[in-house]
N, C-alpha and C positions, 0 to 999 in steps of 0.2 A: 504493500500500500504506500509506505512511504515515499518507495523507489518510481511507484508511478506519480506521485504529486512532487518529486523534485525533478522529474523528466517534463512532465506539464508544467512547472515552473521554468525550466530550460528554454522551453519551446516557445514560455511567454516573450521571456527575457532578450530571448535573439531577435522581436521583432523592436524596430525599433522605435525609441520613445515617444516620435513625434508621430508616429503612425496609429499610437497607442491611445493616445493626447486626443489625436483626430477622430481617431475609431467612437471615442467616447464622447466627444463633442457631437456627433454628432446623433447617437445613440441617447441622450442627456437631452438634446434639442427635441425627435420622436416620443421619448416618454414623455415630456411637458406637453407637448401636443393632444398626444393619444391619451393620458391619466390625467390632464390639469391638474388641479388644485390639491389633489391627493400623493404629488408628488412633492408635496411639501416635508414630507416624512422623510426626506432623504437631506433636507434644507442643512439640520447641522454637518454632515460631510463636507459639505461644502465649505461653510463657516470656518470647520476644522483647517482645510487646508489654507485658507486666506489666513487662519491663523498662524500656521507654520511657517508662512511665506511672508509675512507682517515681521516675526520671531526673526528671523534672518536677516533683516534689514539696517536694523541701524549696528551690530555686528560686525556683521561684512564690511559697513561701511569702515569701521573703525580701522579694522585690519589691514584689509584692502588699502585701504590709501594709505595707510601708513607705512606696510609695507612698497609700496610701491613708491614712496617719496624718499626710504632707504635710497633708491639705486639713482637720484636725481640730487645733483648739486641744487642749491638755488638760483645758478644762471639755466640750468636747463630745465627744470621747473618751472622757469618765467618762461621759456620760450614754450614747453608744450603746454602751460597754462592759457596762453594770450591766444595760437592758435586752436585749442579748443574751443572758451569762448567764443573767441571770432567767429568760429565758422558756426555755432548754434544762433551767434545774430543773426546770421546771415540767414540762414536757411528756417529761421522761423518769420524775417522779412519777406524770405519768396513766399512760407506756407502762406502770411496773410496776403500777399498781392495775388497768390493764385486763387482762395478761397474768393476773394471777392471778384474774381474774373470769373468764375466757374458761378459764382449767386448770380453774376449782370448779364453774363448768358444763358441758364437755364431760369433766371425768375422764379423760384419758389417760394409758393405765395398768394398770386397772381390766385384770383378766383376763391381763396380759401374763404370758408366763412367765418369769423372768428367766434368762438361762443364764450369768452373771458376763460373763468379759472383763476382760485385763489391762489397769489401766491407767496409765501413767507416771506418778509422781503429783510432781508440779513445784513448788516451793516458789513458791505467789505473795504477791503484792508487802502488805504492809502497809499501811495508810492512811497512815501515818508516812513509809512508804519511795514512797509512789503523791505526797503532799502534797513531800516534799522534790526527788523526782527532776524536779520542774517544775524546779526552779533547778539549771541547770547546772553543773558544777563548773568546765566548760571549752566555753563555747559554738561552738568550731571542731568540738571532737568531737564534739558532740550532734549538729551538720548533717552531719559525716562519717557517724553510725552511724543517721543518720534518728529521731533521737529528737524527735521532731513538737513535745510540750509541752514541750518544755527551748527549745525552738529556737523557736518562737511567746512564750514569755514574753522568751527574751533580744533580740527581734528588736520586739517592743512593748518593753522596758523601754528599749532602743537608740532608737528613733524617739519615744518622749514627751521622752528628754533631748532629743537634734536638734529641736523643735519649742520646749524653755527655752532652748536656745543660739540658734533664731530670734527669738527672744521678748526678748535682749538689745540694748540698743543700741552696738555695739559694730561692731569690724571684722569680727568672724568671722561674726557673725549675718547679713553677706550673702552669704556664701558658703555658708551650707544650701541656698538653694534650689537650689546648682548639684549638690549632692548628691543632695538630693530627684529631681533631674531626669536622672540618673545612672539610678537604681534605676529612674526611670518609663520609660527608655529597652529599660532590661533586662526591663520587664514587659512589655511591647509587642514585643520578641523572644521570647520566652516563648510569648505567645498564639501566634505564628505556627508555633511549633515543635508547640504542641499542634496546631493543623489536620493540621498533616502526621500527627502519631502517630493522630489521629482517624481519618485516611482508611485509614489501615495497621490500623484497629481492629477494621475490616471478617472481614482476615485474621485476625487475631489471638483474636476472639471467636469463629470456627468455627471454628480450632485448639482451645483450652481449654474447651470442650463437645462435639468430636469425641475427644478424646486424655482429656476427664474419664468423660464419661460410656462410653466405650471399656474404660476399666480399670475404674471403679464397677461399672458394669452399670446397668440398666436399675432394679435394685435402688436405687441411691439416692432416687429418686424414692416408690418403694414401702413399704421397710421402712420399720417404726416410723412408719405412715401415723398413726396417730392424734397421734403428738408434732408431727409434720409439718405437720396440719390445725390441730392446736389453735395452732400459733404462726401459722401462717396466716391462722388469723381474726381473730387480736390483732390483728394487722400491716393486715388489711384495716379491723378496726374505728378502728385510732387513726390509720391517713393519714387515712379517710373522716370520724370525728368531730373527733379534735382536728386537724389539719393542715386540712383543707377545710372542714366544718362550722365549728370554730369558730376558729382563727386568720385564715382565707378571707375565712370569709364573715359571721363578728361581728366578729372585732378590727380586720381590714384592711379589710372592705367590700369586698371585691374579686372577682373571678368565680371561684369553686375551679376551674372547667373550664380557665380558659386560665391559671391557676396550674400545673395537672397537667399542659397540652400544653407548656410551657415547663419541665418539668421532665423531661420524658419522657428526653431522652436522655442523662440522669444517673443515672436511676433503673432503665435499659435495661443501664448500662454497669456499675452496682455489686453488680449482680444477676449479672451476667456476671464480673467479678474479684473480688467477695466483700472487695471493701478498699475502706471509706472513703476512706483516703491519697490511694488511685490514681485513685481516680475524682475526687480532686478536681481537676486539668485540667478536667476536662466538666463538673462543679459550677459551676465560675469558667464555663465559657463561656458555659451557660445563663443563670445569672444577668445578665452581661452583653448578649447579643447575644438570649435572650428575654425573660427577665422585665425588662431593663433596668433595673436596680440600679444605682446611681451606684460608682463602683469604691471610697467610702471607706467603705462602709458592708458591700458584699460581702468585699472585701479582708480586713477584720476577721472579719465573723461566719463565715465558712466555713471558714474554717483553725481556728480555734476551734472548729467543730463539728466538724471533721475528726479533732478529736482527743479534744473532750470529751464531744460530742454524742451518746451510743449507747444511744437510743431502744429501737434492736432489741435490744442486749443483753441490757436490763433486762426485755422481754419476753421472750426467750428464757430467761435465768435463772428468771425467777421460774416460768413454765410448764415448764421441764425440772426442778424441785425438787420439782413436784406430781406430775408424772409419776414421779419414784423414788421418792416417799414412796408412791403408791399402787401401784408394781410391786413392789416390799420388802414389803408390807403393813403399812408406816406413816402411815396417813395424818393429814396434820398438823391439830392444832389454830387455830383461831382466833387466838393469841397468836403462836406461830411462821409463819404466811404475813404478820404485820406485820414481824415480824424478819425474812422472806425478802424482803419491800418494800423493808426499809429498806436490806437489804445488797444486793438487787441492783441499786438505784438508786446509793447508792455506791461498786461496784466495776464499773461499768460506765465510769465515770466515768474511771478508772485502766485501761479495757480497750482495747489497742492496737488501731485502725485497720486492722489487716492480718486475713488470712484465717489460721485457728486459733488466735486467740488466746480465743478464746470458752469452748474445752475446759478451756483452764489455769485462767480466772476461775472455771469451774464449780465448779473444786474447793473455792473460798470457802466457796461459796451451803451444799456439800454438807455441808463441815465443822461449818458454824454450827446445822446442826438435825440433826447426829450421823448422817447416810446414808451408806452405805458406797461409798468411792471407787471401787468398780469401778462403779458405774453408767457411771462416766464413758466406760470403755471400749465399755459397752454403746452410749451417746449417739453414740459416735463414729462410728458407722455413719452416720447420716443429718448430721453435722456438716457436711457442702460443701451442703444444700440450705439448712439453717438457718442457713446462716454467709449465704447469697445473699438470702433472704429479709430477714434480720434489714439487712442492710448495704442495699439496696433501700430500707427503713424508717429509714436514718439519713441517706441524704443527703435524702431526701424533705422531711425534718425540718428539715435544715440551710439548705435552700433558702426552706422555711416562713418560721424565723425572719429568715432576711434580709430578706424580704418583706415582715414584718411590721416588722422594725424601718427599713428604711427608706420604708413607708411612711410611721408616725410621724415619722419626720424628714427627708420632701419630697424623699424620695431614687430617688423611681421614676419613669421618664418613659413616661407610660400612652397618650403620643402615638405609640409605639413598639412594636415584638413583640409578643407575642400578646393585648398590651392590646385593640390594635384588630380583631385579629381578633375575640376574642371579649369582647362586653361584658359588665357586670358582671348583666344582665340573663339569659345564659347561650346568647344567638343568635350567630348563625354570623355573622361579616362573609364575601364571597367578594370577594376580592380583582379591583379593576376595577367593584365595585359604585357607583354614586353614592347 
């Protein structure tokens, strides 16, 4: 008996994760369909694994960049710092000028009837109060309440001193590296612990698509098809041009194909929990064990994308702004969709990682060109597709820029993971080929 339940174990094990991930996505999707509301019984599984994936997060983050600020002076630390950031300006610039290209040609909207909808309407954060709450007042509690950017700058500001105190010649400056070596002990525990929540993910991604789409209804998917599409095609146009087209396949010279298959079960798993955060365990794995990123260059850019990077936001904002102006029967000027550019590039910026925080930022976008807050409530109906699409579109991005910045700085090893599989020419290697 035994021998047949660890040969059926074998047999699971060899297929692989993302296929597993898939299989049950979409099995998870059919029981919410077919059982509704009685598939709420499976609801904690779900819960479970967003816990597990929540659990690893500020951790990793710790480790992670610290270990990886080990292997960086602080003159190259400013350099893979700046272009980092740089390139997430950049390309959460193009998401919002694509979104609102993609709202002013498809118009969604147009026609809709509005029927209001209450909706909570939540005091958000200030640029003042988004720009100061990076700096912690008490960096234990930022990591206790998961405050991502409090806990990423205090944790880079902590590892460039440790790198001046190596940098001294002194007694203590040799006792960093046993530090350093501390943190890289604890990151390499870490990894081990995400395998295991990965294989539980299984579970846990056909829970929260049997127990979501159970209580939604089949209506999530449906209503407000036109806002749905139109962010959709953003989403497909800015991974396909700026992500693959142009950071792929001009900036990095590298193959978009085996970029996307090393990115797949990142982009499989943030679509499924609708959080940056949590999906970054499988962010860090891919990067690592596919695109093979040197761990000082992912270490940094993806915890920082995990928290600054929202690609999808900015395109969901600025496409949810056209869509209320033309369901109100305001539609905006020329002058106001530059003001909706500019604010939903930077209040995307300040928009938390987690799933619904997209609704609260709305209320920005809505106030800044005078639309009535109920839309929001209207919006809120299709909010768990858009929050899945949009967040899909930011780790995609986040993995991008790693990519790109380490390959400028000889930090990918293309002798490894899906380098060889697929070359930069866009053919298949089959593995066992000579």
């Amino acid at each position: 008996m035994s021998s047949t339940v660890g040969l059926l174990w074998q047999r699971y094990r060899s297929v692989s994760l993302i296929y597993r991930i898939a299989l049950a996505f979409v099995l998870g999707s059919v029981a919410g369909i077919v059982f509704g509301e009685r598939m709420t019984i499976v609801e904690p599984l779900g819960e479970l694994f967003l816990r597990l994936l929540n659990m690893l997060v500020i951790p990793i983050i710790v480790f992670t960049l610290l270990t990886g600020i080990r292997q960086l002076s602080p003159a190259r630390l400013s350099r893979i710092g700046g272009a980092t950031v740089g390139l997430y300006a950049v390309t959460t610039t193009i998401a919002g000028a694509i979104g609102l290209g993609v709202a002013n040609v498809l118009q969604p909207g147009r026609g809709v009837e509005f029927t209001g909808g209450e909706a909570e309407s939540q005091a958000p954060p200030s640029l003042t109060e988004v720009v100061l709450g990076i700096v912690p007042s008490n960096p234990v509690t930022a990591m206790a309440e998961g405050n991502l950017l409090a806990t990423v700058f205090f944790v880079i500001v902590f590892g460039i001193a440790l790198t001046y105190v190596r940098a001294r010649q002194d007694e203590l400056a040799n006792r960093v590296d046993s530090v350093f070596e501390a943190f890289e002990i604890g990151a390499e525990a870490m990894f081990v612990v995400v395998r295991g929540v990965l294989e539980y993910g299984v579970i846990g991604v056909f829970a929260l698509m049997a127990s979501g789409i159970g209580t939604e209804g089949i209506g999530v998917f449906s209503s407000l098809g036109e806002l749905v599409l139109a962010v959709a095609v953003a989403v497909v146009v800015h991974i396909g041009f700026t992500y693959l087209l142009f950071l792929m396949g001009v900036v990095a010279n590298v193959s978009p194909l085996a970029f996307l298959v090393g990115a797949k079960d990142a982009m499989v798993t943030a679509f499924a929990t609708r959080s940056s955060s949590g999906t970054l365990p499988v962010t860090m794995t891919n990067a690592e064990e596919d695109l093979c990123i040197k761990e000082h260059v992912y270490s940094f850019a993806l915890p920082v994308g995990a928290t600054a990077n929202m690609d999808g936001a900015a395109i969901r904002q600025a496409i949810t702004v056209v869509f209320a102006a033309n369901m109100v029967g305001q539609p905006l000027v020329l002058s106001e969709q530059v003001l909706v550019l500019i604010v939903a590039v930077l209040i995307s910026i300040g928009t938390a990682g987690v799933p619904g925080a997209g609704i609260v930022m709305l209320t920005v976008v809505l106030n800044q060109v005078g639309l009535p807050l109920a839309v929001v409530g209207f919006v809120a109906g299709v909010d768990p597709i858009l929050g899945r699409i949009a967040t899909m579109n930011n780790v995609t991005g986040d993995l991008a820029v790693a990519t790109v910045v380490g390959k400028w700085n000889d930090a990918i090893d293309f002798d490894g993971g899906v380098w060889t599989q697929i070359p930069a020419d866009g053919s298949t290697v089959i593995p066992g080929d000579d």
